[in-house]
C-alpha positions in Angstrom: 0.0 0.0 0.0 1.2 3.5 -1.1 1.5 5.9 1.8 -0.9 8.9 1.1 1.5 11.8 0.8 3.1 9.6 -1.9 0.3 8.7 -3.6 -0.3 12.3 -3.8 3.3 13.6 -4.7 2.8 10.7 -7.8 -0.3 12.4 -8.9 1.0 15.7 -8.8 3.8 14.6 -11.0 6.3 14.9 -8.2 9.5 12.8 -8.4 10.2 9.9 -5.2 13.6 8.4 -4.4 13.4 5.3 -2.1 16.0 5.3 0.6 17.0 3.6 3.9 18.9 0.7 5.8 15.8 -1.3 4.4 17.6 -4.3 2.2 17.4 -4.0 -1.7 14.4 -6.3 -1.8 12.2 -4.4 0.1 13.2 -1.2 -1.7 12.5 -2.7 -4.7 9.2 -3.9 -3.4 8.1 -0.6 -2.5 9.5 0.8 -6.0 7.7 -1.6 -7.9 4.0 -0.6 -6.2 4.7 2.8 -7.4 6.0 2.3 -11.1 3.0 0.4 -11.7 0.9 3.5 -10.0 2.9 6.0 -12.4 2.1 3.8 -15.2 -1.5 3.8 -14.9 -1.0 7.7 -14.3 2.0 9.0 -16.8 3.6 8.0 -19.9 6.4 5.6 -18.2 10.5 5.0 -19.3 11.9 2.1 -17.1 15.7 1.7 -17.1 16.8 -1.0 -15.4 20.5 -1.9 -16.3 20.6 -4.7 -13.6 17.0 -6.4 -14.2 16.2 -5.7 -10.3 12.8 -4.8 -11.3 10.2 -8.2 -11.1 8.3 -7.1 -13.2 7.6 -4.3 -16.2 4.3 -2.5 -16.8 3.2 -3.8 -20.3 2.7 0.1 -21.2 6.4 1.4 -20.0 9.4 2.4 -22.6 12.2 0.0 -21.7 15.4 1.9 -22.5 18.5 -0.4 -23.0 21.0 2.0 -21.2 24.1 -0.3 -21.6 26.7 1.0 -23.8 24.8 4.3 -24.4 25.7 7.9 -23.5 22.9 10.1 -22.0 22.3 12.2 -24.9 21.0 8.6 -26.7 19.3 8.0 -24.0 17.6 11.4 -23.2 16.4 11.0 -27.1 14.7 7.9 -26.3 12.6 9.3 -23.4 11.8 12.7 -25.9 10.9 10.5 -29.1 8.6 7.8 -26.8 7.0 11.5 -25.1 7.4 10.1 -21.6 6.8 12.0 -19.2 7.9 9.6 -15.9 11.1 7.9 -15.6 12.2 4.8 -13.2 15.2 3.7 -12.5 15.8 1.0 -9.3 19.3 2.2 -8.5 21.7 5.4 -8.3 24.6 3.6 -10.1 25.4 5.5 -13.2 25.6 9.4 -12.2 25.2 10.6 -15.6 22.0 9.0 -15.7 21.1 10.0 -12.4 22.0 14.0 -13.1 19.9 13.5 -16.8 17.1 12.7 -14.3 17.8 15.5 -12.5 17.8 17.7 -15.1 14.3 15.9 -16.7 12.5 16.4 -13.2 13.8 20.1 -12.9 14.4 21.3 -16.1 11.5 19.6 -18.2 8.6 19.1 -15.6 9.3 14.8 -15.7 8.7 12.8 -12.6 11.4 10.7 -11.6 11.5 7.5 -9.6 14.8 6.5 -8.0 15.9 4.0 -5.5 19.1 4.5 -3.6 20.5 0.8 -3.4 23.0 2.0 -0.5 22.1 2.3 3.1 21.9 5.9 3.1 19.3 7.4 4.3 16.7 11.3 3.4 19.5 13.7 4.8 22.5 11.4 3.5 20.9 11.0 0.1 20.0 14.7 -0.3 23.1 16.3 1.1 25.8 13.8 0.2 24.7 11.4 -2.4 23.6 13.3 -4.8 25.7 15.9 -5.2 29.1 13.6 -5.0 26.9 11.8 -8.2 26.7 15.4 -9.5 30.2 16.2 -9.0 31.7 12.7 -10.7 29.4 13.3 -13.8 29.9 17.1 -14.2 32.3 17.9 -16.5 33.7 20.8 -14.8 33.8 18.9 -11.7 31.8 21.5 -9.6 28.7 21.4 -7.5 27.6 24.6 -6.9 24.6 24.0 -8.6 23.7 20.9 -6.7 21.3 22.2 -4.2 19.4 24.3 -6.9 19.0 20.8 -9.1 17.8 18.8 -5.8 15.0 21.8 -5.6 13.9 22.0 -9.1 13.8 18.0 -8.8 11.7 19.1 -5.5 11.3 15.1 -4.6 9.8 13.5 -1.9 12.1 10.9 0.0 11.2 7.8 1.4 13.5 6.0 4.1 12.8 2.8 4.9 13.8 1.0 8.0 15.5 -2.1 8.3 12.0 -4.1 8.3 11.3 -2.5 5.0 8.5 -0.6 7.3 7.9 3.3 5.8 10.4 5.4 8.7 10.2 8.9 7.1 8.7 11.4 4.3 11.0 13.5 3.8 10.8 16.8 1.1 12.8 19.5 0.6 11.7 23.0 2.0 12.2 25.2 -1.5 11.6 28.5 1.0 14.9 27.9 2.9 18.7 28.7 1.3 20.4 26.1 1.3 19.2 22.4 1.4 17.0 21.6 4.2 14.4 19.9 4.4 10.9 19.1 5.9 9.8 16.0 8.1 6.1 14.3 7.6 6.4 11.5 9.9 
């Protein structure tokens, strides 16, 4: 079952990144109950590079990302017009910061799960911009915490039970990258 304020980030076309000391099964679990909710909602991309994903809603893109550069792959989301992306791991950061840039720059929801132990404040503050900083090519971040907001998602830390601990979203009012607790 899909906690409420998720259910109504997905409707509002908000992007959701799955965190936690939860193992990878039950992130993926919880991953899989909302790429089939997006796919009834939006039109869906799945890349999954390591097949984690049990199973692919018969109406999602499937984009082969091995071997191919994010420019080929960013075509491939434009020319199928999706609108949603899902992708059950933070692996390969130039994927990761296309994402970004989709959720921010082009109004696409994003679903992402981060496969290490890491959890909302980790995720947001460290994570993503070290994946930021290994795929930019000028090496910089200072753009990070502006590309977390424009993503604007809502974070989901499971506990070690796989048990919903946290919703976490960022507070766009505050400088900097804070964020706000809903339970």
């Amino acid at each position: 079952m899909i906690d409420p304020l998720v259910n109504d980030a997905l409707l509002d076309g908000r992007s959701v990144i799955i965190v936690g000391a939860a193992p990878l099964v039950d992130k993926v679990t919880t991953f899989q109950s909302l790429v089939d909710a997006v796919a009834d909602m939006r039109k869906l991309a799945v890349i999954d590079e390591k097949h984690v994903l049990p199973t692919v809603p018969p109406s999602a893109d499937v984009i082969d990302a091995d071997f191919k550069g994010v420019d080929m792959i960013h075509r491939e989301i434009r020319e199928h017009g999706d609108t949603a992306v899902a992708v059950p791991n933070m692996r390969r950061g130039d994927i990761v910061r296309l994402l970004m840039d989709f959720a921010g720059q082009e109004d696409g929801q994003v679903l992402l799960v981060n496969d290490a132990r890491s959890d909302a404040e980790d995720t947001l503050r460290d994570d993503l911009p070290m994946i930021l900083l290994k795929s930019s090519p000028s090496g910089h971040t200072e753009f990070s915490d502006a590309a977390i907001k424009a993503m604007n998602p809502v974070v989901v830390s499971l506990d070690v039970n796989g048990n919903v601990e946290s919703l976490k979203v960022v507070d766009l009012h505050k400088e900097g990258l804070h964020t706000v607790t809903f339970h």
